[in-house]
MIFI-315050 format. One record per residue (C-alpha): residue number from 1; residue in three letters; x, y, z. Coordinates in pm, whole numbers, plus 32768, in hexadecimal, padded with zeros to 4 digits. Layout:
BEGIN
+------+------+------+------+------+
: pati : tiza :    x :    y :    z :
+------+------+------+------+------+
:  NUM :  ALA :    X :    Y :    Z :
...
+------+------+------+------+------+
//
This chain:
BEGIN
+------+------+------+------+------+
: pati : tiza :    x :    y :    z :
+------+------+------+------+------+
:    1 :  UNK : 67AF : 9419 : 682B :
:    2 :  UNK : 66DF : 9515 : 68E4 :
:    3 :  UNK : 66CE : 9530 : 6A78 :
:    4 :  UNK : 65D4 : 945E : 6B36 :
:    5 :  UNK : 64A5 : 94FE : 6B9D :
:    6 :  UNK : 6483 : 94F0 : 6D05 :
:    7 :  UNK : 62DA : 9529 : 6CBD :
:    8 :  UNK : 62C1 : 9433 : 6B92 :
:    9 :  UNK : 61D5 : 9314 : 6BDF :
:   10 :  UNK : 6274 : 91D0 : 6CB5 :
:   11 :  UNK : 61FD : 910A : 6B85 :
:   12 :  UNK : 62BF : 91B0 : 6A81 :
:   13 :  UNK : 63F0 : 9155 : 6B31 :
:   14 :  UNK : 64F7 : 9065 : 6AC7 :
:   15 :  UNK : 6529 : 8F05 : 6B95 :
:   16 :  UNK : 663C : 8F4B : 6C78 :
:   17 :  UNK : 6731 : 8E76 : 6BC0 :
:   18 :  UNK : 66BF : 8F51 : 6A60 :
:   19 :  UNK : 673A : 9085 : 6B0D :
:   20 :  UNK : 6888 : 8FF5 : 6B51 :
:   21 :  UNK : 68A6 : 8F85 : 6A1D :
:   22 :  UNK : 6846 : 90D7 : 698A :
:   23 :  UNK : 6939 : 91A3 : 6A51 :
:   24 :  UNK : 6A5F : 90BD : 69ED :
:   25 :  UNK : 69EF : 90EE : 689F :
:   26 :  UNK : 69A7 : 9272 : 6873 :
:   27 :  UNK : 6B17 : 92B2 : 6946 :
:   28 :  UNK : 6BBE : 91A3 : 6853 :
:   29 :  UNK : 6B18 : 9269 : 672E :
:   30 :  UNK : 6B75 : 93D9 : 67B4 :
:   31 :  UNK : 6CC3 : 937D : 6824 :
:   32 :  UNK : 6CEC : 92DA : 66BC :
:   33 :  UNK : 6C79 : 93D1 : 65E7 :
:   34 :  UNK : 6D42 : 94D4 : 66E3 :
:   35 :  UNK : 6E8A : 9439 : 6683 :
:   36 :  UNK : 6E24 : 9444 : 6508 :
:   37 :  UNK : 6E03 : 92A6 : 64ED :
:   38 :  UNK : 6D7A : 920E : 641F :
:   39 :  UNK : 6CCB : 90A5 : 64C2 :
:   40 :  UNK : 6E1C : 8FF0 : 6404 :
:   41 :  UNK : 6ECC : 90B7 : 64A3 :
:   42 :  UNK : 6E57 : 907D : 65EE :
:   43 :  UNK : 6E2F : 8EFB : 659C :
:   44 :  UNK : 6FB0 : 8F1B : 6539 :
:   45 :  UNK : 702A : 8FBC : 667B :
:   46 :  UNK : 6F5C : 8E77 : 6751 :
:   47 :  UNK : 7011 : 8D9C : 6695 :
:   48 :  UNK : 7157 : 8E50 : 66C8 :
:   49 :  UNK : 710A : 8E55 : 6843 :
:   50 :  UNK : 710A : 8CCB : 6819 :
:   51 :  UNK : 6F69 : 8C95 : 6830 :
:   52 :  UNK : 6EB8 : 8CAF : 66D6 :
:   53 :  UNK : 6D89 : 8D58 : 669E :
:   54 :  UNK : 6D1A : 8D54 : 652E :
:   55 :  UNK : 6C95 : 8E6F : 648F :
:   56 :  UNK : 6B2E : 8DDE : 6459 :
:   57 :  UNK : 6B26 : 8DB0 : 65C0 :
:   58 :  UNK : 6B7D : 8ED2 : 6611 :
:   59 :  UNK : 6A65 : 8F89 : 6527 :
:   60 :  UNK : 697D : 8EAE : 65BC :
:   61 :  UNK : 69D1 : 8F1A : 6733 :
:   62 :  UNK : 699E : 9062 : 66D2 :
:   63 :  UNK : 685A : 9047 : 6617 :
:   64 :  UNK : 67C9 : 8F87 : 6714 :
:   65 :  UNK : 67D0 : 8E33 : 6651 :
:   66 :  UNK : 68B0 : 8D8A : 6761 :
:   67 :  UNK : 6813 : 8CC2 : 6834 :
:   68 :  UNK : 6910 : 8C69 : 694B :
:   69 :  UNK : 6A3D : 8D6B : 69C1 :
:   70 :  UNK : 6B4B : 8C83 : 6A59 :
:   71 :  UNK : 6C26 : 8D3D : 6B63 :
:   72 :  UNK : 6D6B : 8CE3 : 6AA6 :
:   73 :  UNK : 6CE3 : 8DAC : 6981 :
:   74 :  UNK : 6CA1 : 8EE8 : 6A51 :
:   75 :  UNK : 6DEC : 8EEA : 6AE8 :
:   76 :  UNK : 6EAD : 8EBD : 69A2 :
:   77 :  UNK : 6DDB : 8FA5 : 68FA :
:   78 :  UNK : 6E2D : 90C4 : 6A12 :
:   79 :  UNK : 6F97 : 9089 : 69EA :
:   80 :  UNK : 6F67 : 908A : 687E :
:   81 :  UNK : 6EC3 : 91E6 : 6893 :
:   82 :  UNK : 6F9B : 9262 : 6989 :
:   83 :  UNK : 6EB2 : 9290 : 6AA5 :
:   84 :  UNK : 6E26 : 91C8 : 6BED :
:   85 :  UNK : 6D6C : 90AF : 6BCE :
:   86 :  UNK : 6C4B : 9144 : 6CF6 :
:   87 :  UNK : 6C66 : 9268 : 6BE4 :
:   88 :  UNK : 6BAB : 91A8 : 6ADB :
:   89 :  UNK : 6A9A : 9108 : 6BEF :
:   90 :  UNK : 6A66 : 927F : 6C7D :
:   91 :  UNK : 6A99 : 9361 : 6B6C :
:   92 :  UNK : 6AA8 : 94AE : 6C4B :
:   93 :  UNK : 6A52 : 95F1 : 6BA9 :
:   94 :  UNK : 69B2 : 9539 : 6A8D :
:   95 :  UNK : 6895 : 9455 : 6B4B :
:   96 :  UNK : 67EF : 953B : 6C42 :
:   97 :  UNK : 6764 : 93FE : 6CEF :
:   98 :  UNK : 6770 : 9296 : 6D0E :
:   99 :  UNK : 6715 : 917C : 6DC1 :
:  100 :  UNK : 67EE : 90A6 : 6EB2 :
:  101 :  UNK : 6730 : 8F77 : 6EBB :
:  102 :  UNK : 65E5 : 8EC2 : 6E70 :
:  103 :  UNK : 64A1 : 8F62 : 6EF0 :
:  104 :  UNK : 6558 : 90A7 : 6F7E :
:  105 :  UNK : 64F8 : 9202 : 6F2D :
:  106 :  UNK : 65D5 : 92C0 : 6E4C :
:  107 :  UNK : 671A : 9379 : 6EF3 :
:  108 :  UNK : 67EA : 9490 : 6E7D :
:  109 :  UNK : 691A : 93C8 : 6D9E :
:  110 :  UNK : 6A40 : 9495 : 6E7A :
:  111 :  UNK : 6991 : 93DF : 6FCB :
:  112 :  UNK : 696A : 9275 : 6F22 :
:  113 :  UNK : 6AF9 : 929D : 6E9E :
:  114 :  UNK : 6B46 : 9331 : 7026 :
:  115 :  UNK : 6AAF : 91FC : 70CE :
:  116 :  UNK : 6B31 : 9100 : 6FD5 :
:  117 :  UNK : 6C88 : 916D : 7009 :
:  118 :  UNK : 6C6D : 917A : 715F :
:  119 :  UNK : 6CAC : 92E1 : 7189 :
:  120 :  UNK : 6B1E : 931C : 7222 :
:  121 :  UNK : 6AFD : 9220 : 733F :
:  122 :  UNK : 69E0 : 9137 : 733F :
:  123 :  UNK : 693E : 909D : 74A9 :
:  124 :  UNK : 6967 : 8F3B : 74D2 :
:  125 :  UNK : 6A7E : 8F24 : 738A :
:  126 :  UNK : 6BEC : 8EE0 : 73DB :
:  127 :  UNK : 6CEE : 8F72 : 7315 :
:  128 :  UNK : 6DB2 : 8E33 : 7364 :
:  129 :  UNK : 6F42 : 8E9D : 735E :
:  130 :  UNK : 6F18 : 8FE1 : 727D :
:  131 :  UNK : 6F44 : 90C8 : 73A1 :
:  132 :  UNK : 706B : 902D : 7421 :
:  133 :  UNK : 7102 : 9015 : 72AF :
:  134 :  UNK : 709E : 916D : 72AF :
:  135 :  UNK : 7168 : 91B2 : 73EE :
:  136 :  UNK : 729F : 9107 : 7396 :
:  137 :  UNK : 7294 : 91DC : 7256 :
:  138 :  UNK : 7275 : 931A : 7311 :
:  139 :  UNK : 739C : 92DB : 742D :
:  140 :  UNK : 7490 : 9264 : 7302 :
:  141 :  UNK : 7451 : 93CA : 7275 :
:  142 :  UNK : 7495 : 9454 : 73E9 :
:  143 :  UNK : 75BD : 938F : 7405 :
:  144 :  UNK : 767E : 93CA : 72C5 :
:  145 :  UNK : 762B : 9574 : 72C8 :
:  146 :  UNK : 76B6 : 954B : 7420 :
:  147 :  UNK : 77DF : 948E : 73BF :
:  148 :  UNK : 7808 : 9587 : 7292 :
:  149 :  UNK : 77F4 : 96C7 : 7367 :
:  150 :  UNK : 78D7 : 9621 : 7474 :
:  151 :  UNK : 79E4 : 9619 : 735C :
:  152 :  UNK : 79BD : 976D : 72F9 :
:  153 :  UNK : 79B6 : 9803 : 746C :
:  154 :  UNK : 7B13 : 9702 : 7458 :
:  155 :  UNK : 7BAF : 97A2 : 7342 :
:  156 :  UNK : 7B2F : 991C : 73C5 :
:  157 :  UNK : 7BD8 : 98AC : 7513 :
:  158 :  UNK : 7D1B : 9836 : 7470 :
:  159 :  UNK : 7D3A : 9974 : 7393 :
:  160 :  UNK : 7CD7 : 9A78 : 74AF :
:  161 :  UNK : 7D92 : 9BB1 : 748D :
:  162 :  UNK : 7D65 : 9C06 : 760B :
:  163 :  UNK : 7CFA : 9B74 : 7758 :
:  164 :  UNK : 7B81 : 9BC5 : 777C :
:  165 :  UNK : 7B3C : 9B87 : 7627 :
:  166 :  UNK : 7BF9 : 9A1F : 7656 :
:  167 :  UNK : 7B1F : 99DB : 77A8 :
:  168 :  UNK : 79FA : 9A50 : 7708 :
:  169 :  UNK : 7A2C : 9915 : 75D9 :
:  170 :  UNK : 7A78 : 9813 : 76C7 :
:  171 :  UNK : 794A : 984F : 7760 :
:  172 :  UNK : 7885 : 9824 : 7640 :
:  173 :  UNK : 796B : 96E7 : 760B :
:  174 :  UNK : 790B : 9660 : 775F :
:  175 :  UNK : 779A : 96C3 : 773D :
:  176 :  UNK : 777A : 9602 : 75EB :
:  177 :  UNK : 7844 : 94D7 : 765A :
:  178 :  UNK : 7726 : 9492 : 774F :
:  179 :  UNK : 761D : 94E7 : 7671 :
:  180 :  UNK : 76B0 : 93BE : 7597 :
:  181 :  UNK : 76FD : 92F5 : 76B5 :
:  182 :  UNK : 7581 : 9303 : 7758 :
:  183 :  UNK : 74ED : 92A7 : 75C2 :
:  184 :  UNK : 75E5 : 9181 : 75A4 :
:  185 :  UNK : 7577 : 9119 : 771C :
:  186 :  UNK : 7407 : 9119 : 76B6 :
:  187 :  UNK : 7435 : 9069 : 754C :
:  188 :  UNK : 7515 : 8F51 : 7619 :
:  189 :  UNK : 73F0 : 8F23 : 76CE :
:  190 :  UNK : 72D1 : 8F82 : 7603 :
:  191 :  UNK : 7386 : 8E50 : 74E7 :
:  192 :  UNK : 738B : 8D67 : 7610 :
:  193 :  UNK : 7239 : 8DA3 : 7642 :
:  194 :  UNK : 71CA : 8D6D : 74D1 :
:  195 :  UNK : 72D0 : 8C1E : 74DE :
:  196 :  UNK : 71B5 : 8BC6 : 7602 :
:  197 :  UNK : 70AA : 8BD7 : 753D :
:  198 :  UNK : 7136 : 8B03 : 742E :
:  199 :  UNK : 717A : 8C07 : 733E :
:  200 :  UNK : 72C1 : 8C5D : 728D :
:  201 :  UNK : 7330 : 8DDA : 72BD :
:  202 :  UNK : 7388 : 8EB1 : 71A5 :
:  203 :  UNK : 74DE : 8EB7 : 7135 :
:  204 :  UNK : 759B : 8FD2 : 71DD :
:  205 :  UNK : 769A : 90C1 : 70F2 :
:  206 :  UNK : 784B : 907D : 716F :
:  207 :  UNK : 786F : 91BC : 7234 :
:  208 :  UNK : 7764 : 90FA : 734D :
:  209 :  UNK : 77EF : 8FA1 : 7318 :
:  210 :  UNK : 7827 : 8FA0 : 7495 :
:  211 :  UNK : 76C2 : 8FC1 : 74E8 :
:  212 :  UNK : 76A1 : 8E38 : 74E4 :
:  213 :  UNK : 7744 : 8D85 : 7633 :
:  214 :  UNK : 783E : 8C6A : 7594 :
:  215 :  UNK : 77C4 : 8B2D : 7574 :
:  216 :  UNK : 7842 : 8A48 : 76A6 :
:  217 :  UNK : 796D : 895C : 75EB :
:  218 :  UNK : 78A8 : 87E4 : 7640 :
:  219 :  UNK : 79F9 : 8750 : 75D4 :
:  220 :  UNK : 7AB4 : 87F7 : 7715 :
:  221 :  UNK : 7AAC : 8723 : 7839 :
:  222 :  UNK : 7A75 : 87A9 : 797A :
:  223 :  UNK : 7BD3 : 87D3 : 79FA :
:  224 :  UNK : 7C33 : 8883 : 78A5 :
:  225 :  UNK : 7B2C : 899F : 78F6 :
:  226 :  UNK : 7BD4 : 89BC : 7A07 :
+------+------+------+------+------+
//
């Protein structure tokens, strides 16, 4: 599959759908041949992943003989081929340009894969709870290195051979205790907020199983609580 050409008549141009199709199909293809499958081999691996694709369906994808790409097939055929399934719509490196949807101009691939992931912002498009997901991901990693370098600075302070060098680990101790304390404050409440919104947070690993508040006890009458 050769590049698009940026100068190339608007009329030699694929329908918009065409083009997706074509990408899928020349990454599929690539990616296949790449791994030194056969299209059996591929089919085999779909059906392994628990959604068939037959072989002859497969050819005919990537000859251009399918008419209709389902979604399902896409996303079983990137796991199958060990790669994203945005990978296959926006083959970058290979497909200097593309189009993102009906009756646009043509766009560099990387941008198109950028926006569609949400990594390039688009006016007037909400990223609905990604960024927060995206948060919550990034203070669990805050909160377990601190909790891991608060147990070294422990273990430095415990085995100190003299005084300064024992002061000196317990402050680290104390300085990564509160960097663990101020990420669990702000999942608490960063999960509470996502609870709000009617979503369910991700699951959080044992060492911050104390980030959630307990769950009141409805069975404890009021005097009990007490």
């Amino acid at each position: 599959m050769t590049q698009h050409d940026a100068d190339a008549d608007e009329d030699d141009f694929p329908e918009w759908a065409d083009r997706v199709k074509a990408n899928v199909a020349f990454e599929v293809r690539r990616r296949r041949k790449e791994m030194g499958w056969s299209a059996q081999d591929l089919a085999d691996q779909c059906e392994r992943l628990g959604h068939p694709i037959p072989r002859n369906v497969i050819a005919n994808m990537e000859s251009g003989r399918r008419a209709n790409l389902p979604l399902v097939d896409v996303m079983v055929l990137a796991a199958a081929l060990e790669t994203y399934p945005v990978c296959l719509i926006f083959p970058v490196g290979y497909v200097e340009q593309t189009q993102e949807l009906p009756f646009q101009d043509l766009v560099p691939t990387w941008d198109a894969l950028r926006r569609f992931t949400g990594e390039q912002e688009v006016p007037m498009r909400s990223a609905g709870l990604v960024p927060a997901f995206e948060r919550h991901a990034s203070l669990v990693r805050t909160a377990l290195a601190a909790l891991e370098e608060e147990e070294r600075a422990g273990f430095a302070a415990r085995t100190a051979t003299g005084r300064a060098q024992q002061d000196e680990a317990e402050r680290k101790q104390r300085e990564y205790a509160n960097q663990a304390i101020s990420a669990k404050y702000t999942l608490r409440y960063l999960r509470r907020d996502l609870r709000d919104e009617g979503a369910t947070p991700p699951d959080l690993p044992p060492a911050l199983g104390d980030v959630d508040a307990p769950e009141p006890d409805t069975d404890t009458t009021s005097e009990d609580r007490l």
